[in-house]
N, C-alpha and C positions, 0 to 999 in steps of 0.2 A: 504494500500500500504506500502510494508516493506520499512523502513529508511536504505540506508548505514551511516553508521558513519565512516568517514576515519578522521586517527588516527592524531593528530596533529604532523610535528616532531617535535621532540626534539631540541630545540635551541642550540646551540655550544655557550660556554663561551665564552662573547667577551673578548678579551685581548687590554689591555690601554696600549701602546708601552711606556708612559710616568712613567710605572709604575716599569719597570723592569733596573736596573743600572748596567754599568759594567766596568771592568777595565783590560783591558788589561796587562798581565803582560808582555806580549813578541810581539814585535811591532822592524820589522828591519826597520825601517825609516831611514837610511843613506845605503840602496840600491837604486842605478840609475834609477829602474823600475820607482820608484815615482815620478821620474823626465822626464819619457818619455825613458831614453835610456836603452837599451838591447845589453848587452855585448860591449858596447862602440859604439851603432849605434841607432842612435835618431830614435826612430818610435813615438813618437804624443810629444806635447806640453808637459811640467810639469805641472801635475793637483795633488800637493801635497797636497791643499788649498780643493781646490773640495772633497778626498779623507779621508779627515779629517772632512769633514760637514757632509758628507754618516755615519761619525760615532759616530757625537756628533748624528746626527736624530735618531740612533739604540742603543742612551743607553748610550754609550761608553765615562765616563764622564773623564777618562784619562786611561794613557798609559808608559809603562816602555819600554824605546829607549833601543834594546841591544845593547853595545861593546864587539865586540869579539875580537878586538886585539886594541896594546895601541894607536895608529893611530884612528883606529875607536872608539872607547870610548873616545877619546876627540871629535869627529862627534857627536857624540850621544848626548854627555854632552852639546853640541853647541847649537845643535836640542833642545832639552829638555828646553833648558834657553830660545829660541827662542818662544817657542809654549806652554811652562808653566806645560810639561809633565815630567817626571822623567828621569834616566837613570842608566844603570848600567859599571861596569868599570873591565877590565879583559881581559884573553886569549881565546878564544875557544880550545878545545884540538888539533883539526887539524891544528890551526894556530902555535902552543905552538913552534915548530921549529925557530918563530922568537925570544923567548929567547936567543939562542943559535945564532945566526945569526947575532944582535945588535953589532952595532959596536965596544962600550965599555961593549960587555958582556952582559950576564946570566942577573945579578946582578945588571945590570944597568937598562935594562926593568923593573925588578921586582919596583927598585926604583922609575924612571918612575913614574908606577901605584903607587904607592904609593905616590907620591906628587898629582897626579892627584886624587885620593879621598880626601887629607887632605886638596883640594884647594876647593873642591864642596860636604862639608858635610852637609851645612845647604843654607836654601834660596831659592829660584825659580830655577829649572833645575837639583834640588841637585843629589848626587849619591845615591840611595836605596840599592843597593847589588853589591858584588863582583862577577864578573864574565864576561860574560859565561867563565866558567871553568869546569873541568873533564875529560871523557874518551870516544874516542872513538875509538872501535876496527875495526870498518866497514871502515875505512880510514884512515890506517896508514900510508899508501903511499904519505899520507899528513905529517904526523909526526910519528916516530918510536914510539912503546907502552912505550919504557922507557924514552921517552922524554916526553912523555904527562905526565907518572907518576910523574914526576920530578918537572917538573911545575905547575902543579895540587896541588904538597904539597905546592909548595912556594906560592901558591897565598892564599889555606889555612891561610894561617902566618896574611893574611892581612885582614881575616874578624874577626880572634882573636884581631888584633891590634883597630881595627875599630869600633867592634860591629856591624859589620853589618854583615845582611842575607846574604847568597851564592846561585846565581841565577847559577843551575849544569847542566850538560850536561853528560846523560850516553848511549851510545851506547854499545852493545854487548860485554860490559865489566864490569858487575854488581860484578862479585864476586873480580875483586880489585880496582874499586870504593868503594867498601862498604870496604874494608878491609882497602884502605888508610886512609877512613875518621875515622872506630876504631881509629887506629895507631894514628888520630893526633887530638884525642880525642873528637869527633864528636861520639859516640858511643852510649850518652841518650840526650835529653833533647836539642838536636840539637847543642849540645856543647857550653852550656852556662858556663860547670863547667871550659871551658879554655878561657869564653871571648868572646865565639860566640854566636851569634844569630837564629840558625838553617837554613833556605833556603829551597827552590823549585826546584826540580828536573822537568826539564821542557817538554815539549814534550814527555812526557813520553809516550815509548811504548812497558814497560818490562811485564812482568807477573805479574798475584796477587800477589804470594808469596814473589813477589820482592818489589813489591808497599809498600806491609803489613809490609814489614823488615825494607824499606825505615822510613815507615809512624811510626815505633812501636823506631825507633831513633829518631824523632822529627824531621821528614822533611816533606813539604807539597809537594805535586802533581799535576804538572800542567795539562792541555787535553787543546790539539787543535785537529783540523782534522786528523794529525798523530795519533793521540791516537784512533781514531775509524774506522781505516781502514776495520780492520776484527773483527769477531766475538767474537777472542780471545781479542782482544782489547775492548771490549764492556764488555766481563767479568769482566776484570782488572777494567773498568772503576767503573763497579757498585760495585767493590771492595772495592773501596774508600771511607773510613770514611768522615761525610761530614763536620768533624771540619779540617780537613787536604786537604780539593779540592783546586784549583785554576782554572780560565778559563785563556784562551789564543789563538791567533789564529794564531802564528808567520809568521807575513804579512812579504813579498808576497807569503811565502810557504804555506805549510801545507793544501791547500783547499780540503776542503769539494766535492767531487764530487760523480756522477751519481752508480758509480761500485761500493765504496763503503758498506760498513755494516751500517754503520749511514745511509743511503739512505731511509730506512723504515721509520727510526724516524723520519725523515724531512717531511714525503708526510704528519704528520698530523699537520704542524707547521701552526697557522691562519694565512690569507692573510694578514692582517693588521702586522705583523712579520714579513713573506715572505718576503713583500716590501720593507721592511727596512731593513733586515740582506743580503739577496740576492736578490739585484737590478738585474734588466736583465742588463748583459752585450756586450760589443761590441769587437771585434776583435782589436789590434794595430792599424791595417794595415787600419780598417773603426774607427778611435776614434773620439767621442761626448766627447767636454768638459762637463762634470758632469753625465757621465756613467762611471761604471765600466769596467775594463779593462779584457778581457775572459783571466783566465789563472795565473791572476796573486790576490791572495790574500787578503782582507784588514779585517783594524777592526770592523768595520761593520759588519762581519761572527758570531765574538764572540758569539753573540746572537743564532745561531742557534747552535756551540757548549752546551750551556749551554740547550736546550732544546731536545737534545738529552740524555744530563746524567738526564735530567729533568725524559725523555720518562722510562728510563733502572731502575729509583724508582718511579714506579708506587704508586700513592699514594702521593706523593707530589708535591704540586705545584710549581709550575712554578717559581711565585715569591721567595719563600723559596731558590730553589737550586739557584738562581741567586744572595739572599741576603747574602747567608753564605759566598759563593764565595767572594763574596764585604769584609766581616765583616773581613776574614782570610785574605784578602788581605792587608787590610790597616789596620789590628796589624802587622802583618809580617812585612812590609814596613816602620811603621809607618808613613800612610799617614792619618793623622788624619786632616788635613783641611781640608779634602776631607768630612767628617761626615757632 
């Protein structure tokens, strides 16, 4: 009597969730979302505590609070000293109109920030980088393009005065982004030759050739969900040198959804992953304290960031693209207590 022999399958690598580590560089934690309200109208409890557990569970062993204007980057610096995470301190280019606007002037903002980094360079909550600062052309209706330029140099000034890294922001305005940074000597070596530290271009979602220009100056490259919308964005991604990546997932923005080009890479992320980077979520309108909120972001995602650029270099593990990520991060930064 003939034997069938049916074929054992092949086991799927289990993955140890405790194995993989990550750090958020771009985390908006002084937006109201996290507190429950939406556009000035409470829809559930603040579960900022909750939202912070979902992300020590997935890895996320800290996190860089953005300021994007000098109001908010003393929020940030608050948050940061509150919950033992980082921060950075600066303009956003669309906000950059509030130089100009300040009661005692340009001049005085700038100053401003400047006391505000030399008061939290060292210590629990300290400041890592200048910024959000840069260009964007997609919303100048927010600020003129020569006010952004404008202020974009002068905050320059202050990661020369600093040493510190430049957390950037370029929107559809690469070719004088990149020419102001030449200009104020940001050109190799992420401008160490005037006192700088180089910096992360963050959210990036320019082209290779722009990545490769960025990256061949001495700048690192962040990816959140914005960086892998479309397939051109996936290119770019695998562009990326991997002594120059960063992860990030600029909570509450930037998410990872269904439509999609990263959607592929995700269907083969293990459950034991899944569960932890994307919790099932609930609507506002039905909120569970210690669910995710549909819609809105968190750092918990990171993880499934990082296993998409994982998926686009075939070939290496999982752990590897998660650990370089970590290793650039916290030289950039120097967050070495973090080791």
């Amino acid at each position: 009597m003939p034997v069938t022999v049916i074929a054992a399958k092949p086991q799927e690598r289990t993955h140890d969730p405790s194995k993989y580590r990550f750090i958020d560089i771009a985390v908006n934690l002084t937006d109201p979302v996290f507190r429950g309200l939406y556009h000035g109208k409470r829809k559930h409890d603040d579960d900022l505590e909750a939202m912070l557990e979902r992300s020590r569970a997935a890895g996320v062993k800290s996190m860089i609070v953005t300021g994007g204007s000098l109001h908010e980057s003393k929020e940030a610096l608050e948050l940061a000293h509150q919950l033992g995470l980082y921060a950075t301190v600066g303009c956003h280019p669309t906000r950059s109109s509030q130089f100009d606007q300040f009661p005692s002037g340009p001049e005085r903002y700038l100053e401003e920030l400047d006391k505000l980094i030399a008061a939290h360079l060292t210590g629990k909550g300290r400041v890592v980088a200048v910024g959000e600062c840069g260009l964007d052309y997609d919303r100048t209706h927010f600020a003129p393009a020569e006010v952004q330029r404008r202020h974009f140099r002068s905050q320059l000034a202050l990661a020369k005065k600093y040493h510190l890294p430049l957390f950037l922001h370029s929107r559809a305005a690469h070719k004088d982004f990149v020419q102001i940074l030449r200009e104020e000597g940001f050109d190799k070596d992420g401008g160490k030759a005037v006192g700088a530290k180089g910096g992360v271009v963050h959210s990036f979602t320019g082209t290779s050739e722009e990545a490769i220009e960025l990256m061949d100056m001495g700048f690192h490259i962040g990816i959140n969900g914005c960086s892998l919308k479309t397939s051109e964005n996936l290119a770019t991604a695998k562009a990326i040198r991997p002594e120059w990546i960063m992860f990030e997932t600029d909570a509450p923005w930037c998410s990872m959804t269904s439509t999609q080009a990263s959607k592929p890479h995700l269907t083969s992320l293990p459950p034991s992953l899944s569960s932890l980077y994307f919790p099932p979520a609930t609507k506002p309108e039905s909120f569970v304290y210690g669910r995710p909120v549909k819609g809105r972001n968190e750092p918990a995602a990171i993880g499934g960031v990082a296993w998409v650029v994982h998926r686009l270099n075939e070939g290496i593990p999982f752990e590897k693209v998660a650990e370089k990520a970590w290793k650039n991060t916290v030289e950039l930064f120097g967050l070495t207590e973090l080791q």
